[in-house]
mmCIF file as gemmi writes it, N, C-alpha and C atoms, coordinates in Angstrom:
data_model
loop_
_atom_site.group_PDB
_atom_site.id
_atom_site.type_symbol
_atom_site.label_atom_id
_atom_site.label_alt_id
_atom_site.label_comp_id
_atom_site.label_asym_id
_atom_site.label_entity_id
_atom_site.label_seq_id
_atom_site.pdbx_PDB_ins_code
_atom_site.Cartn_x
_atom_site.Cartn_y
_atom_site.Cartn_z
_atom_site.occupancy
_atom_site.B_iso_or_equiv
_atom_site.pdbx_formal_charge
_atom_site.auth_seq_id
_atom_site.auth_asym_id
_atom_site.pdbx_PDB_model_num
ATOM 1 N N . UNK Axp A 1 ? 149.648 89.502 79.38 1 0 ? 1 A 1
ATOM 2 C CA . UNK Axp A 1 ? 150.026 90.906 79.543 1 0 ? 1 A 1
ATOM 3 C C . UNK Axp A 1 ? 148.762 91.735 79.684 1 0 ? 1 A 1
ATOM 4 N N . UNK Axp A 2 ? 148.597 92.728 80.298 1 0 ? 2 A 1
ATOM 5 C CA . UNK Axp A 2 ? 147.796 93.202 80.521 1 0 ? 2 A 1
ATOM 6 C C . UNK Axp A 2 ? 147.608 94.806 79.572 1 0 ? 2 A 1
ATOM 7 N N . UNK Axp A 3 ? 146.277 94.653 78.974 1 0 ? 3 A 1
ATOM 8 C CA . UNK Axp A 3 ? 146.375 95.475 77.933 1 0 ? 3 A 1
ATOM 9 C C . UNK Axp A 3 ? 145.542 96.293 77.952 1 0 ? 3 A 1
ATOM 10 N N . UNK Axp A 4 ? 145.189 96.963 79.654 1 0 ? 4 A 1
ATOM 11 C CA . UNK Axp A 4 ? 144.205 97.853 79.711 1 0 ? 4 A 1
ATOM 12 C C . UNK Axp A 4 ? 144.238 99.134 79.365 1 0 ? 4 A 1
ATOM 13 N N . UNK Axp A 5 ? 143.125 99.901 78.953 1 0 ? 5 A 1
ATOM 14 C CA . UNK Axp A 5 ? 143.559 101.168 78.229 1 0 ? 5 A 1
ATOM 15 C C . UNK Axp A 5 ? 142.665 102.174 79.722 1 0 ? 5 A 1
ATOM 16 N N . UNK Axp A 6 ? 143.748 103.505 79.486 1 0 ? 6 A 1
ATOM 17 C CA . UNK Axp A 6 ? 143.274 104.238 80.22 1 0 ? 6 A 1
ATOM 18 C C . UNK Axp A 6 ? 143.165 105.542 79.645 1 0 ? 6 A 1
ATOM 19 N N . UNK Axp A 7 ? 142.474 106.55 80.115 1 0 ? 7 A 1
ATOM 20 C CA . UNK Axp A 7 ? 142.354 107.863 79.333 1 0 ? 7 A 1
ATOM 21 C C . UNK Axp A 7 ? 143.567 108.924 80.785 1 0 ? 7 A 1
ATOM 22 N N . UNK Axp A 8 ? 144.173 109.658 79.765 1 0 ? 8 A 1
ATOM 23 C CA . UNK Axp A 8 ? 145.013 110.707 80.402 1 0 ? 8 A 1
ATOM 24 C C . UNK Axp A 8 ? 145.138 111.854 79.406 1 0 ? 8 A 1
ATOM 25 N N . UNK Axp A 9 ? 145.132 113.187 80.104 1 0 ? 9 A 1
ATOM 26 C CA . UNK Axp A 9 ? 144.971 114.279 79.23 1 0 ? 9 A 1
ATOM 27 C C . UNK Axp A 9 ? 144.907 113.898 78.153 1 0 ? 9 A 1
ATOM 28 N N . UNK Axp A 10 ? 143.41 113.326 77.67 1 0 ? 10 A 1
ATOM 29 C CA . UNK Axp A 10 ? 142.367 113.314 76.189 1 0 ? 10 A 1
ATOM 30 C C . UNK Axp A 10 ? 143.233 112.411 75.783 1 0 ? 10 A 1
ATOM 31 N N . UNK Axp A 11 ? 144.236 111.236 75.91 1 0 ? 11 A 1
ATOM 32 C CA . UNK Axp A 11 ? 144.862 110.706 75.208 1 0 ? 11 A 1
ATOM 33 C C . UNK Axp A 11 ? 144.642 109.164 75.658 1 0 ? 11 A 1
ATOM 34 N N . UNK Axp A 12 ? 144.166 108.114 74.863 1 0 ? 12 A 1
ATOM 35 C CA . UNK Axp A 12 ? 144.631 106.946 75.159 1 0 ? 12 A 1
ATOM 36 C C . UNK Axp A 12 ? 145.857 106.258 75.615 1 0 ? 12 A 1
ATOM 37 N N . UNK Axp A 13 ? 145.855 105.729 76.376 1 0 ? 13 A 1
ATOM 38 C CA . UNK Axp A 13 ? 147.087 105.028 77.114 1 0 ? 13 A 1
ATOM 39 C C . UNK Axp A 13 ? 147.225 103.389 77.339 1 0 ? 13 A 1
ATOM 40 N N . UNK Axp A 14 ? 148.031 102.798 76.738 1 0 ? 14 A 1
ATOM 41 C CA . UNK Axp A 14 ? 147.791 100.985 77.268 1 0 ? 14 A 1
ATOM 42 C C . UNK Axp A 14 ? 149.101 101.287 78.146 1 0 ? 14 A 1
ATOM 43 N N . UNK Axp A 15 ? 148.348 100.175 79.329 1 0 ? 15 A 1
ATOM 44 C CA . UNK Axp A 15 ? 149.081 99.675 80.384 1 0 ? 15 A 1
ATOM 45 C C . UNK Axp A 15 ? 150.263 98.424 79.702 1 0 ? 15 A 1
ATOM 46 N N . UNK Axp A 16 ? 151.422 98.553 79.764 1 0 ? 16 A 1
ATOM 47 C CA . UNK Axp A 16 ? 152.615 97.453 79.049 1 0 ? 16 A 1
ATOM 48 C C . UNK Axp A 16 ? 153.246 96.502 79.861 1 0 ? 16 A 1
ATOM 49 N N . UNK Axp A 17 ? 153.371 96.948 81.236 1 0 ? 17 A 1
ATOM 50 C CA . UNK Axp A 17 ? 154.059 96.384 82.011 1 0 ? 17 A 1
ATOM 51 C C . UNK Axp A 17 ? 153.518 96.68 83.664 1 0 ? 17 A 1
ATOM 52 N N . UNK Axp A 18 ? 153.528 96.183 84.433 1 0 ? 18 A 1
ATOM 53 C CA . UNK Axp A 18 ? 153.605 96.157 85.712 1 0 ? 18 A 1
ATOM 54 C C . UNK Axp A 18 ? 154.89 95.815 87.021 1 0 ? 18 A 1
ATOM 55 N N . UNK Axp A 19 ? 154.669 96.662 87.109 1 0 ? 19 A 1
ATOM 56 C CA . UNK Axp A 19 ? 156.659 96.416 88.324 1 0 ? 19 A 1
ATOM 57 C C . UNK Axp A 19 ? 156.102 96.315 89.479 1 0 ? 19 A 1
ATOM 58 N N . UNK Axp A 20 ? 156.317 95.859 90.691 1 0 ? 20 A 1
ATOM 59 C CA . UNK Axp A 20 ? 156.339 95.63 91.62 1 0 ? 20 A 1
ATOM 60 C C . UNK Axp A 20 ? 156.342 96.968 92.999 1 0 ? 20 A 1
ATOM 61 N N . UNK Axp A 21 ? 157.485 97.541 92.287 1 0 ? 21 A 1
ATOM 62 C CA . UNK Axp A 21 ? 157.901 98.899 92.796 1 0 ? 21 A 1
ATOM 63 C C . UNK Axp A 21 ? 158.382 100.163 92.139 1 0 ? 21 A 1
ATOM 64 N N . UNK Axp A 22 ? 158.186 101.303 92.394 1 0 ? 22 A 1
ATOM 65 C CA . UNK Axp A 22 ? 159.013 102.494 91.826 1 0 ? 22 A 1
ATOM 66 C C . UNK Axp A 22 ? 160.495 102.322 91.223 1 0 ? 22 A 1
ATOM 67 N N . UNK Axp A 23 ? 161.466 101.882 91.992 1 0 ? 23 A 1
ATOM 68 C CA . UNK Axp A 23 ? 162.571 101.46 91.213 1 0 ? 23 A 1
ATOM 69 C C . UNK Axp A 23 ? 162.539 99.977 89.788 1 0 ? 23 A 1
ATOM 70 N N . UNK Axp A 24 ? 161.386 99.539 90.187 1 0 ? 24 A 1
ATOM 71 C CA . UNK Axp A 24 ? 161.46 98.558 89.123 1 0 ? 24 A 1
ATOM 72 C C . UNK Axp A 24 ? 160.535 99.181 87.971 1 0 ? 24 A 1
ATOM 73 N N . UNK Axp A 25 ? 159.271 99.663 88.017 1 0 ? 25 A 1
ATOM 74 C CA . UNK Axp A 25 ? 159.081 100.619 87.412 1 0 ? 25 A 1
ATOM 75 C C . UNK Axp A 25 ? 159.884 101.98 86.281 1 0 ? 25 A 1
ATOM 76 N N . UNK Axp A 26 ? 160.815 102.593 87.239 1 0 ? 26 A 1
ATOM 77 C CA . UNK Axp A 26 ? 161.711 103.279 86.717 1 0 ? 26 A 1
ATOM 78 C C . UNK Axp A 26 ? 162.783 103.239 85.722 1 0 ? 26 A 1
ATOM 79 N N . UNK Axp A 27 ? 163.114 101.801 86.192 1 0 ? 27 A 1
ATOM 80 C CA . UNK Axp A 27 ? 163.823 100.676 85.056 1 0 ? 27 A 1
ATOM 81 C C . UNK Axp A 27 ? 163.336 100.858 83.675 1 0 ? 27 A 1
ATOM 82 N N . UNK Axp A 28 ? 162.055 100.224 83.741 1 0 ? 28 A 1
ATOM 83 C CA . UNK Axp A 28 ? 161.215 99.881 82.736 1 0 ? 28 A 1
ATOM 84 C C . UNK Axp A 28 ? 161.099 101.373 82.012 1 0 ? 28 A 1
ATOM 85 N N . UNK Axp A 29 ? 160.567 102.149 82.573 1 0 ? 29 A 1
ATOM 86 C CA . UNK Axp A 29 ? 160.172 103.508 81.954 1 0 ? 29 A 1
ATOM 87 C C . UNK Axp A 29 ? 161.425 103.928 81.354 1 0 ? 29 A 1
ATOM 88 N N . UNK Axp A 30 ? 162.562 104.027 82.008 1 0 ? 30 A 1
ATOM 89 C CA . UNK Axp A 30 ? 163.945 104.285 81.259 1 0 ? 30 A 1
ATOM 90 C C . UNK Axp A 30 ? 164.031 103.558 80.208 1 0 ? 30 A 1
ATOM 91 N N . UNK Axp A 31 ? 163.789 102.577 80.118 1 0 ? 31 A 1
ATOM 92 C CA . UNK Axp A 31 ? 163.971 101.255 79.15 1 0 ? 31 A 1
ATOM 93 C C . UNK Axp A 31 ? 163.191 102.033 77.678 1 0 ? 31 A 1
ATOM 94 N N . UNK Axp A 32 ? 162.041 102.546 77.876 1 0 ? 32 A 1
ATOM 95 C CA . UNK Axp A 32 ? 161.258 103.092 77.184 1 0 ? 32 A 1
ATOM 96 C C . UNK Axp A 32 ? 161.258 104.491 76.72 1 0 ? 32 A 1
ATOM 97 N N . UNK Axp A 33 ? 161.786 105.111 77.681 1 0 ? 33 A 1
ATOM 98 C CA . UNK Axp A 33 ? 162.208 106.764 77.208 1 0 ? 33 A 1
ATOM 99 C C . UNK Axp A 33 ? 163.377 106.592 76.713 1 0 ? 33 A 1
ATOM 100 N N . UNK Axp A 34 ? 164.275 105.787 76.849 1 0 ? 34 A 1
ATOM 101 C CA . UNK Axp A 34 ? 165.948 105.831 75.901 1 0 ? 34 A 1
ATOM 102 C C . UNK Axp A 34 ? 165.065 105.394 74.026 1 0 ? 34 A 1
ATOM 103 N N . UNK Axp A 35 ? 163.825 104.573 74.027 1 0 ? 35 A 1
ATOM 104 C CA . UNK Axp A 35 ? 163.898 104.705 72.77 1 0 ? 35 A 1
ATOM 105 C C . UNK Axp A 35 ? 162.322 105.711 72.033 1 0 ? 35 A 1
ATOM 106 N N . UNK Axp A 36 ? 162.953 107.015 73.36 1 0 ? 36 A 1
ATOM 107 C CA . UNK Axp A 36 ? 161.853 108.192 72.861 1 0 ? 36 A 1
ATOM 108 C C . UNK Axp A 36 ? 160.605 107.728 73.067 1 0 ? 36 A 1
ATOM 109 N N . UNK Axp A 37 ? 159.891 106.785 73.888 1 0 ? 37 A 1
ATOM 110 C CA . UNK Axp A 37 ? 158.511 106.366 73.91 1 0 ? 37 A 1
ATOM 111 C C . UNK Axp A 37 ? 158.148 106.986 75.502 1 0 ? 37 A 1
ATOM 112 N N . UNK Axp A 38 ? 156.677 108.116 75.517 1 0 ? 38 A 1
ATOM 113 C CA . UNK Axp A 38 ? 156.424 108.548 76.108 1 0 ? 38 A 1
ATOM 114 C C . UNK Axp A 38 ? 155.895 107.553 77.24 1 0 ? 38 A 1
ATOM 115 N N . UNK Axp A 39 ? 155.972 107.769 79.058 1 0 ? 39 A 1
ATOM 116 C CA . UNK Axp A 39 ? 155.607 107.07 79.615 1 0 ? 39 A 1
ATOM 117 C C . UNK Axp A 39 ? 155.051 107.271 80.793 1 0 ? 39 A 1
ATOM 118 N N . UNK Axp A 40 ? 153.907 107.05 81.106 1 0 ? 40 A 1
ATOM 119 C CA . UNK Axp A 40 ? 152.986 107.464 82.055 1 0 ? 40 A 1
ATOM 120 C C . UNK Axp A 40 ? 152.883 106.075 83.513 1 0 ? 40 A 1
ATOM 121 N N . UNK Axp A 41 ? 153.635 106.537 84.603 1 0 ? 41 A 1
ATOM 122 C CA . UNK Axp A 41 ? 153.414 105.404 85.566 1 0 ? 41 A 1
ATOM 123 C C . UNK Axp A 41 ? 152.231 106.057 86.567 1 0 ? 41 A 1
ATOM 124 N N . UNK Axp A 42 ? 151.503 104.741 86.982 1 0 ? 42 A 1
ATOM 125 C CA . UNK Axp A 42 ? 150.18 104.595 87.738 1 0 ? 42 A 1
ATOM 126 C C . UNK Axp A 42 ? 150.532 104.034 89.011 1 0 ? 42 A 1
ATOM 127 N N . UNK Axp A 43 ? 149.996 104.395 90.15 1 0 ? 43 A 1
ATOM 128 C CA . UNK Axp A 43 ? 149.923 102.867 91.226 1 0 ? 43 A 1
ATOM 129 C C . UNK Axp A 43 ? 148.954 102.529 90.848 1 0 ? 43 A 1
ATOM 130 N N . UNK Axp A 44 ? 149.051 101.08 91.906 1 0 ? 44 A 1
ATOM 131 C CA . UNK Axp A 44 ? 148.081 99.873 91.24 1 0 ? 44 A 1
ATOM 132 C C . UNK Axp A 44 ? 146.521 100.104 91.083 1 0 ? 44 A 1
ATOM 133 N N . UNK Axp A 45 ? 146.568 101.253 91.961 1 0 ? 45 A 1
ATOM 134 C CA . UNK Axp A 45 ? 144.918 101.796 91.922 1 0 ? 45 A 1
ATOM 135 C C . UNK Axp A 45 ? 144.424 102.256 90.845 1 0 ? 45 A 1
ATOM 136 N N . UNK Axp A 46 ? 145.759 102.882 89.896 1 0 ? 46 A 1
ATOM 137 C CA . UNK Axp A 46 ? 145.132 103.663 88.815 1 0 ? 46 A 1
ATOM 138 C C . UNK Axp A 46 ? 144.825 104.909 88.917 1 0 ? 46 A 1
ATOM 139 N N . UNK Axp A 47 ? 145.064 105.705 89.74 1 0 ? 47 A 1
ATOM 140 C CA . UNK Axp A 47 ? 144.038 106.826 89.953 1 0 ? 47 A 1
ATOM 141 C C . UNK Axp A 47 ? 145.233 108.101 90.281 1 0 ? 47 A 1
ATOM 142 N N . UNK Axp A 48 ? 146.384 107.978 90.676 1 0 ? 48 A 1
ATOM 143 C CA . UNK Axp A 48 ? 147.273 108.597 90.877 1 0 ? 48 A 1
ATOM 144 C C . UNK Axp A 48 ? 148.665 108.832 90.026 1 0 ? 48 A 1
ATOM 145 N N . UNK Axp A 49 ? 148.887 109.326 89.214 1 0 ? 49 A 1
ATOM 146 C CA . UNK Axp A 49 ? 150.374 109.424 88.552 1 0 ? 49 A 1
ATOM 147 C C . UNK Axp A 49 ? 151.652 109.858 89.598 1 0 ? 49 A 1
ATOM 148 N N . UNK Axp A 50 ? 152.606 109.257 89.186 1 0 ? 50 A 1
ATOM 149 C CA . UNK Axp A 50 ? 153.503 109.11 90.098 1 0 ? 50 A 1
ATOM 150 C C . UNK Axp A 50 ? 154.962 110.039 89.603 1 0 ? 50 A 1
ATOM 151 N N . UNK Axp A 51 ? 154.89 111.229 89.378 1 0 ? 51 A 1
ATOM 152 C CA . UNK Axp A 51 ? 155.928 112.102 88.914 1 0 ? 51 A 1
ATOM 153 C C . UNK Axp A 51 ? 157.061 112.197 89.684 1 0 ? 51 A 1
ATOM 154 N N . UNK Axp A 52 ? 157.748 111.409 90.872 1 0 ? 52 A 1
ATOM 155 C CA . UNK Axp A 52 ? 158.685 111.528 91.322 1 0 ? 52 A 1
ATOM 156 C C . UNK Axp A 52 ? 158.855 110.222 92.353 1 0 ? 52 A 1
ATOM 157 N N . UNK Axp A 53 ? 160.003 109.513 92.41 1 0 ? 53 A 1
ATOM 158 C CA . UNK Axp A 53 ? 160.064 108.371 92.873 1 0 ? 53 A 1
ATOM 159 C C . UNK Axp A 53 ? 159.591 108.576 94.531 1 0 ? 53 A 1
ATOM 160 N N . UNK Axp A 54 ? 158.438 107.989 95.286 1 0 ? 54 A 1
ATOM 161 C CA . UNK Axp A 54 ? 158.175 107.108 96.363 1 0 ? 54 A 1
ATOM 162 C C . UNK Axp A 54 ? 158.907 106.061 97.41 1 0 ? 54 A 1
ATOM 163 N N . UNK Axp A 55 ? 159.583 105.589 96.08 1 0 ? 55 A 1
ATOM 164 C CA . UNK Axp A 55 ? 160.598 104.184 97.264 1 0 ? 55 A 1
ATOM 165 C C . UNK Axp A 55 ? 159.2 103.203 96.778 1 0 ? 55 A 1
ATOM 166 N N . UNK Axp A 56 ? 159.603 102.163 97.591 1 0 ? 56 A 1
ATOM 167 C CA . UNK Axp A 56 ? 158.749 101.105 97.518 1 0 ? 56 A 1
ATOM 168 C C . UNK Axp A 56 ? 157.115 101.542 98.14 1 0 ? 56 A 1
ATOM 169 N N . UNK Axp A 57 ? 156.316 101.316 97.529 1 0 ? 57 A 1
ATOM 170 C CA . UNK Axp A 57 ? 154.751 101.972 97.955 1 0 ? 57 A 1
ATOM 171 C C . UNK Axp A 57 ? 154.005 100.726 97.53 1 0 ? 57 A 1
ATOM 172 N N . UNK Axp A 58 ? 154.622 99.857 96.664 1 0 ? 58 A 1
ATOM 173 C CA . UNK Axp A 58 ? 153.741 99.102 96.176 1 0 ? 58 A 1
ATOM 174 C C . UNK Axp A 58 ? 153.54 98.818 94.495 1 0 ? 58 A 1
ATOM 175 N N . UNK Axp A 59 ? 152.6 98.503 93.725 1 0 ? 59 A 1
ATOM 176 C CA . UNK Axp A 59 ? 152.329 97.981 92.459 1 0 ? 59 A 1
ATOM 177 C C . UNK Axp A 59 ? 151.987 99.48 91.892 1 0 ? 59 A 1
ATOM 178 N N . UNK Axp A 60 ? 153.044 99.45 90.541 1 0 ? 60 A 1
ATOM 179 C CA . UNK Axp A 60 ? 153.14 100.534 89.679 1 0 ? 60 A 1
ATOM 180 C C . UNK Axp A 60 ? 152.859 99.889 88.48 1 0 ? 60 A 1
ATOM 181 N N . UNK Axp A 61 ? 151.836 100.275 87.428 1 0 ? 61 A 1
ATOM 182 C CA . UNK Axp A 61 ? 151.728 100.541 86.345 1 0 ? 61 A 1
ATOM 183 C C . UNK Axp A 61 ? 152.408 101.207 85.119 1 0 ? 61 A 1
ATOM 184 N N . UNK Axp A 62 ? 152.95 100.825 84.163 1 0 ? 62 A 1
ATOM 185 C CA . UNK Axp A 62 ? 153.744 101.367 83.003 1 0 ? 62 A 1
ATOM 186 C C . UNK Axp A 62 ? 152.498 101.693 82.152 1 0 ? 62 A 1
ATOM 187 N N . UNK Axp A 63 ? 152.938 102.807 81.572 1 0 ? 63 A 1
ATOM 188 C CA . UNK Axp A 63 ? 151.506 102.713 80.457 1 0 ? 63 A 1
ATOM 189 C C . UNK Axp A 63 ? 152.011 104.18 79.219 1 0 ? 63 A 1
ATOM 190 N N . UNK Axp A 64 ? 151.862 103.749 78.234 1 0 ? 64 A 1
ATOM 191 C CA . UNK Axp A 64 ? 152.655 104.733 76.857 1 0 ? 64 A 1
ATOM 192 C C . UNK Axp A 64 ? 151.306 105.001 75.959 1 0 ? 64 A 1
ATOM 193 N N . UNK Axp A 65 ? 151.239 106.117 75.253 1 0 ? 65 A 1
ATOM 194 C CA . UNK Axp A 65 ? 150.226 106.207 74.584 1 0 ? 65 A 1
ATOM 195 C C . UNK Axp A 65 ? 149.955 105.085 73.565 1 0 ? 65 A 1
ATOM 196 N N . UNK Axp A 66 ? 148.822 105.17 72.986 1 0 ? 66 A 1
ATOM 197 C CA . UNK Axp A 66 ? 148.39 104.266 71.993 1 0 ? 66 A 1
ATOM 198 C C . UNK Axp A 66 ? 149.009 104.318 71.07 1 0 ? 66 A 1
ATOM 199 N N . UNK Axp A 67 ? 149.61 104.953 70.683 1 0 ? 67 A 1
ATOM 200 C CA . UNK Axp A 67 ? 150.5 105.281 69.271 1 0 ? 67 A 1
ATOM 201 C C . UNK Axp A 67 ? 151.691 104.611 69.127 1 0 ? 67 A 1
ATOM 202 N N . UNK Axp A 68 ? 152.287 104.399 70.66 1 0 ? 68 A 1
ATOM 203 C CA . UNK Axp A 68 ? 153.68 103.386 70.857 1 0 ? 68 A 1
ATOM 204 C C . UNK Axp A 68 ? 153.288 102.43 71.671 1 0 ? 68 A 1
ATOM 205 N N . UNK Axp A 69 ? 152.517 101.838 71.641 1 0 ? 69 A 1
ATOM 206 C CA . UNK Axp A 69 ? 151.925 100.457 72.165 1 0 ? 69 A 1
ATOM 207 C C . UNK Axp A 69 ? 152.829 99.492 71.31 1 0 ? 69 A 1
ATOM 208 N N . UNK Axp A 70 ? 152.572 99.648 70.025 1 0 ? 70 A 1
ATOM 209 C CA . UNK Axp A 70 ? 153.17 98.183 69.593 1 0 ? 70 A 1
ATOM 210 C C . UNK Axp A 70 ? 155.263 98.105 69.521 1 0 ? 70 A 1
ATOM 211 N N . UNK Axp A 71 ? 155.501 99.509 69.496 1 0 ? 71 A 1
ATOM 212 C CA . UNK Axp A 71 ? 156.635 99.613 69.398 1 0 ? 71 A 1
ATOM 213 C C . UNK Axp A 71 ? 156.672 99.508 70.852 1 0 ? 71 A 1
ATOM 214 N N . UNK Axp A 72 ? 156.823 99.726 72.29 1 0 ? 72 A 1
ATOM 215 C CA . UNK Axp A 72 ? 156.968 99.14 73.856 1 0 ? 72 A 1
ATOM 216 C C . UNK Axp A 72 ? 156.86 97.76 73.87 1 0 ? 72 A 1
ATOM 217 N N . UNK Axp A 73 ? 155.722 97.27 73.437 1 0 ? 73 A 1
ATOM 218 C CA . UNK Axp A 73 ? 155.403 95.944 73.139 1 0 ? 73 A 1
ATOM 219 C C . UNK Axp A 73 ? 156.8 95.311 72.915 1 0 ? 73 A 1
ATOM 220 N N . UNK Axp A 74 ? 157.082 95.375 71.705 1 0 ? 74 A 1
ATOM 221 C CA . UNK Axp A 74 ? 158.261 94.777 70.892 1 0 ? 74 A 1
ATOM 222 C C . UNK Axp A 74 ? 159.629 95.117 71.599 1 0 ? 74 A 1
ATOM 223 N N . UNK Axp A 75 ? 159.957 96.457 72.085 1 0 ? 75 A 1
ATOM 224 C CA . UNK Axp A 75 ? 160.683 96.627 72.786 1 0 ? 75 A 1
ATOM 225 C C . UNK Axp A 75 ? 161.133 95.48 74.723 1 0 ? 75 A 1
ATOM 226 N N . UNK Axp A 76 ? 159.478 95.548 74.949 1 0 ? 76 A 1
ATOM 227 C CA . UNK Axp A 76 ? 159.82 95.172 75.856 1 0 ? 76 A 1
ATOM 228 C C . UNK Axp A 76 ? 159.922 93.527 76.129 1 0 ? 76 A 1
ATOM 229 N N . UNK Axp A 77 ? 159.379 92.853 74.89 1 0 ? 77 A 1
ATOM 230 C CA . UNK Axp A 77 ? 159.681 91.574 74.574 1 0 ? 77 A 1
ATOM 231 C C . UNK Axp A 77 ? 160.711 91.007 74.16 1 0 ? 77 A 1
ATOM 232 N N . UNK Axp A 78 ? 161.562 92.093 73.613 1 0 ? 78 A 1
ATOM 233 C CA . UNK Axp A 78 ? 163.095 91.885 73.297 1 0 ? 78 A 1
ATOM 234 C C . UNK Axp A 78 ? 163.866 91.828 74.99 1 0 ? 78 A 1
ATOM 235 N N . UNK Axp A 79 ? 163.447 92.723 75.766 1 0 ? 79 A 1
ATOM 236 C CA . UNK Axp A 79 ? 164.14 92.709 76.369 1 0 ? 79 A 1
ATOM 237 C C . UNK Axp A 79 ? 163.37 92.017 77.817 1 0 ? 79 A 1
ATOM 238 N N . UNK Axp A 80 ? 163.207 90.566 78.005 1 0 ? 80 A 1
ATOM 239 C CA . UNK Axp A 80 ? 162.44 89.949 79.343 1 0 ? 80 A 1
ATOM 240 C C . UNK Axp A 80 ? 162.736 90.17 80.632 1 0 ? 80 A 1
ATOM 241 N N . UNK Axp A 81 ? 164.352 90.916 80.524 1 0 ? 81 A 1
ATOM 242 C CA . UNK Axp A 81 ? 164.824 91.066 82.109 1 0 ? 81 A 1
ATOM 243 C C . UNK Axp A 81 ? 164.637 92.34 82.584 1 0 ? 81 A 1
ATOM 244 N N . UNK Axp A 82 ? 164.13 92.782 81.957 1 0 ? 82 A 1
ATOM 245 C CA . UNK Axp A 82 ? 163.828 94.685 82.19 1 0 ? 82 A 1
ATOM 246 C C . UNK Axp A 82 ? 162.655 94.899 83.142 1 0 ? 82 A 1
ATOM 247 N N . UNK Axp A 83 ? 161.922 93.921 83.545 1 0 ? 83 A 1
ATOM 248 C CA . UNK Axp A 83 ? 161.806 93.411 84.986 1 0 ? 83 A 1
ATOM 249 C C . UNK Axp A 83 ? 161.669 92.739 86.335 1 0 ? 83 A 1
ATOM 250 N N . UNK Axp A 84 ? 162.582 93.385 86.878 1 0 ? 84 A 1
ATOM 251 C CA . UNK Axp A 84 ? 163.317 92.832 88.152 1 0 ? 84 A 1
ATOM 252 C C . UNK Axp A 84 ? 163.928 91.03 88.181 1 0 ? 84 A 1
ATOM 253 N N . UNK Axp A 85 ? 164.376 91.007 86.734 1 0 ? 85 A 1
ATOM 254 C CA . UNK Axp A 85 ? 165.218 89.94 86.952 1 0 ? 85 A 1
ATOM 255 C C . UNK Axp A 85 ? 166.548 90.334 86.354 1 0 ? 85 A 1
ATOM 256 N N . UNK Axp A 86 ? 167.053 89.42 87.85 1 0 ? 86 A 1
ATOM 257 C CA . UNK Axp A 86 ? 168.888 89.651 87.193 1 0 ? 86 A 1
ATOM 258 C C . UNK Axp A 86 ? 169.588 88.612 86.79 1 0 ? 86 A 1
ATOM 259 N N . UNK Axp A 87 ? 170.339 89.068 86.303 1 0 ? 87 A 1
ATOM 260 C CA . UNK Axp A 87 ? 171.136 87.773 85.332 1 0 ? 87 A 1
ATOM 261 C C . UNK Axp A 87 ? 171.773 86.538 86.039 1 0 ? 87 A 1
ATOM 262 N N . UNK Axp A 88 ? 172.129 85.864 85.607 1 0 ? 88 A 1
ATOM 263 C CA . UNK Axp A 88 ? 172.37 84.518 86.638 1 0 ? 88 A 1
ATOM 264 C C . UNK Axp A 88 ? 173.686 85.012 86.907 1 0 ? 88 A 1
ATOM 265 N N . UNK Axp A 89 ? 174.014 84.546 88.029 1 0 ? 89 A 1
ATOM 266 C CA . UNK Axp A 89 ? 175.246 84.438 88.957 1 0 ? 89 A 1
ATOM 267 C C . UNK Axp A 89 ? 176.545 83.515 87.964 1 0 ? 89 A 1
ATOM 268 N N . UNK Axp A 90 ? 177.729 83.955 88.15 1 0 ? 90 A 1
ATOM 269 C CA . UNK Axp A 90 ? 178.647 83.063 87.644 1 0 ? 90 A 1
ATOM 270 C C . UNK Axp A 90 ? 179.834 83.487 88.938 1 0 ? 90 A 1
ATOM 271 N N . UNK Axp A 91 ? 180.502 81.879 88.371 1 0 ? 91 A 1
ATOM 272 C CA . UNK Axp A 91 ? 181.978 81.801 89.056 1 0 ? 91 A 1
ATOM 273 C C . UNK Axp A 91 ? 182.654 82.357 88.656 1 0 ? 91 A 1
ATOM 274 N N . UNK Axp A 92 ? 183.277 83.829 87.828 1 0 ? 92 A 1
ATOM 275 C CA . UNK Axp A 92 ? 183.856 84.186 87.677 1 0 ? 92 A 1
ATOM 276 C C . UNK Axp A 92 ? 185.004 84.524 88.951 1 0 ? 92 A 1
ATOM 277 N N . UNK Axp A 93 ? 186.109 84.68 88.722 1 0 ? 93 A 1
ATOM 278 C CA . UNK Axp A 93 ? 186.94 84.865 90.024 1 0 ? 93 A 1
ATOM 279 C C . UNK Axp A 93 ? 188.283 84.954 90.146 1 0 ? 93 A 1
C-alpha cells in the first residue's frame, strides 16, 4: 500500500488507496466520507485536486488526513472490494 504523505492546506495527508479512475475513486472516497473521514483525491501526478468528477482521465489518488489514516486503513481493509472489484457472478434465475 502506498503510504505517501503529502502536505495540503498546512495539513498532512497519507495517500490510502489508488483507483484507476474518477468513478472508482469516488467509490472509495464515499466509502470514507459515509464514516465522516475527510478526503482529498489527487491525479496520479499529485499536483492537482480533483473537486468535481472528470470521467475517466486516468490514475487518482485517495488521501485523508493524518489523523484518520489508521481508521481508512482499517476501514478500507475491511472492505477489499471497494476497489473496482465486483462480486462474483451467480446462476441465480
Amino acid at each position: 500500500m502506498n503510504n505517501q504523505l503529502i502536505r495540503h492546506n498546512g495539513q498532512l495527508w497519507y495517500i490510502v488507496a489508488h483507483a484507476a479512475g474518477m468513478v472508482e475513486a469516488e467509490i472509495v472516497a464515499g466509502l470514507l466520507r459515509s464514516a465522516a473521514i475527510p478526503v482529498f483525491l489527487l491525479r496520479e501526478s499529485g499536483s492537482v485536486a480533483l473537486p468535481l468528477t472528470f470521467g475517466l482521465l486516468g490514475g487518482v489518488d485517495i488521501a485523508v488526513p493524518e489523523a484518520y489514516y489508521v481508521e481508512a486503513m482499517a476501514l478500507l481493509e475491511d472492505d477489499p472490494g471497494a476497489v473496482g472489484e465486483l462480486p462474483p457472478e451467480t446462476d441465480e434465475g
